[in-house]
C-alpha positions as CSV (number, residue, x, y, z in Angstrom):
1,X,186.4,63.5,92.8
2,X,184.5,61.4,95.6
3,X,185.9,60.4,98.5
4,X,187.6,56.9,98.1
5,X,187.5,56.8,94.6
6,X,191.3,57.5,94.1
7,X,191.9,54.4,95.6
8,X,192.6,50.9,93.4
9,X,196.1,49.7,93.2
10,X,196.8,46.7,93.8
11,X,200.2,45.9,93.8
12,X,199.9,41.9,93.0
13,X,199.1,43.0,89.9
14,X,200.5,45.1,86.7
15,X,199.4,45.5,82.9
16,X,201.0,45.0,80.1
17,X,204.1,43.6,81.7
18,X,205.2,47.1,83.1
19,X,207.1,47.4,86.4
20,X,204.2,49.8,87.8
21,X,200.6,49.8,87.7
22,X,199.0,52.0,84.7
23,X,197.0,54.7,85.7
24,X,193.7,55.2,84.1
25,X,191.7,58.5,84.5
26,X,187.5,57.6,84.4
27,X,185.3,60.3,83.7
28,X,181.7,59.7,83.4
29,X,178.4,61.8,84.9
30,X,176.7,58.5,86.0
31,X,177.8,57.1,88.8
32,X,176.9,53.2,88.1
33,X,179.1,53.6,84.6
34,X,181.7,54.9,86.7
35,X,181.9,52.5,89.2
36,X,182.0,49.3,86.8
37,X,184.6,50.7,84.4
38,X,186.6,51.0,87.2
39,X,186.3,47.6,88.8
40,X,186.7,45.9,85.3
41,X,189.7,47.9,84.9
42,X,190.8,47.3,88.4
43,X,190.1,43.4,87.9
44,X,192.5,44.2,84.7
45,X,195.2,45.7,87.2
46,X,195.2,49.3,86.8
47,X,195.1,51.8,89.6
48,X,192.2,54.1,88.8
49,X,190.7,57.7,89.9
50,X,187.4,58.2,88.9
51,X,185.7,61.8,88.2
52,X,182.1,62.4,87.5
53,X,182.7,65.5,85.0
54,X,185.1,67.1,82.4
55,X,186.1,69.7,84.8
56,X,186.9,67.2,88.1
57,X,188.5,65.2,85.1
58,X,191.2,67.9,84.3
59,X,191.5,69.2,87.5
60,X,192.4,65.4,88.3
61,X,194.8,65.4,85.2
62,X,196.7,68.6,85.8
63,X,197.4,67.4,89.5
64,X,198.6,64.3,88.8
65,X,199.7,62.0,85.9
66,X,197.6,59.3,84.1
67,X,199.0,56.7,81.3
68,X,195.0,56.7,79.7
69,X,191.7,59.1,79.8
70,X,188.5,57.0,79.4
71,X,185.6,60.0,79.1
72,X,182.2,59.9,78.1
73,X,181.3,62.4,75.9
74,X,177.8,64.1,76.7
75,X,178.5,65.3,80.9
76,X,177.5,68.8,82.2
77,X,180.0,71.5,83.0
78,X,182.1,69.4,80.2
79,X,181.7,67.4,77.7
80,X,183.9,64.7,77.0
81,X,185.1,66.1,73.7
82,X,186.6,69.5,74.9
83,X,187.8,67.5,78.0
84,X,190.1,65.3,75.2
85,X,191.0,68.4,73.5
86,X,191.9,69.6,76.9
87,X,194.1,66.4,77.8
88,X,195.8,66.4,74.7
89,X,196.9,69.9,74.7
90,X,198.6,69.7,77.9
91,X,199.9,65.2,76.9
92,X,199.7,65.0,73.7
93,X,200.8,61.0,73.8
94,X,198.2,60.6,76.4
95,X,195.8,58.4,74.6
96,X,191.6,59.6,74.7
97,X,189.3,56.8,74.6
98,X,185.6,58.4,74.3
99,X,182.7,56.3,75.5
100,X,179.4,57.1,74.0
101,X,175.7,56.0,73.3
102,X,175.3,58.9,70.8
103,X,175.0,58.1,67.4
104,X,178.0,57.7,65.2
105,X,177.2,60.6,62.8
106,X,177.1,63.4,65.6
107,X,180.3,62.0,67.5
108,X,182.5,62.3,64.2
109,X,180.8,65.5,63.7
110,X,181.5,66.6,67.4
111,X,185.1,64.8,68.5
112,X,187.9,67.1,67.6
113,X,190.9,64.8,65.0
114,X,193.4,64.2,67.0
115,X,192.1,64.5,70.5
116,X,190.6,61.1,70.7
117,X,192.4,57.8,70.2
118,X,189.3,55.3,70.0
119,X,185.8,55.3,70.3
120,X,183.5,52.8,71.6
121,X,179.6,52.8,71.1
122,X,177.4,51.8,73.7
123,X,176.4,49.1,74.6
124,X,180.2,47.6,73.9
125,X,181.3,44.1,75.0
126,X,183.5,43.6,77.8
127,X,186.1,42.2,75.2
128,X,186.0,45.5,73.4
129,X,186.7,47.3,76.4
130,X,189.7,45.4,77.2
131,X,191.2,45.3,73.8
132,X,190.9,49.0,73.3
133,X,192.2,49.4,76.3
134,X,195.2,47.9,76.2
135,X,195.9,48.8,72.5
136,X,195.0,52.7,73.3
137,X,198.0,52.4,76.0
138,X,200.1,50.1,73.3
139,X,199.9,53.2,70.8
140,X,200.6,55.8,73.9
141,X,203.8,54.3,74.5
142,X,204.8,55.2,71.1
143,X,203.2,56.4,68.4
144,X,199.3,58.1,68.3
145,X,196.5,55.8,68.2
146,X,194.2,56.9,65.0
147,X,190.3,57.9,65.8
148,X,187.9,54.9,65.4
149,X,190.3,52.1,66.6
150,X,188.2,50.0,68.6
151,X,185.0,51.0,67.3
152,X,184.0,47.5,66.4
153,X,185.3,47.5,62.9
């Protein structure tokens, strides 16, 4: 994880009406990705830690806990796909959302069912972002989200 990018509470703030900021887990090989899914989800009011591949990611996960994983899944070392697999073996209600300019025929072919609660296809809108976000930490609250929610359908 690099330096200062643990950092982004902000305690004026809190999602989805919860006492405590959510914590949202960003995992993404490109640095520029990386940096504005976490200020839209800081503007959103969640505390995020960022990683730049699968294994920062679940070395970040084991050491601490997160409410949501948002990965992409083609990153070296690991992909985003065994990283959910990963994540869901050690929380299983922690919701997966997998970001990805791939097409959709290899991603449903690749993602694992059951280790990914939503998918989104790049390019996505900012509104998609949102709204799978805060439905993928509705369904983690109780039950599973399903694989494909928020894929613009």
């Amino acid at each position: 994880m690099e330096q200062g990018e643990k950092e982004g509470k902000n305690p004026t703030r809190t999602s989805l009406g919860q006492g405590r900021s959510r914590r949202i887990l960003v995992v993404d090989d490109n640095r520029d990705i990386r940096n504005a899914l976490s200020h839209m989800l800081r503007f959103m009011g969640f505390e995020v830690a960022l990683a730049g591949n699968g294994i920062e990611a679940l070395a970040a996960f084991v050491e601490s806990s997160f409410d949501l994983v948002v990965t992409d899944l083609q990153m070296p070392a690991m992909d985003g796909s065994k990283l959910a697999r990963l994540v869901k073996e050690r929380s299983p209600r922690t919701p997966v959302i997998l970001l990805t300019g791939t097409d959709r025929e290899t991603v449903w072919k690749k993602v694992t069912k059951g280790s990914i609660d939503s998918v989104l296809f790049k390019p996505f809108k900012l509104n998609d972002f949102q709204s799978t976000v805060q439905g993928a930490l509705a369904s983690g609250q109780g039950e599973q989200g399903s694989l494909g929610a928020g894929e613009g359908g």
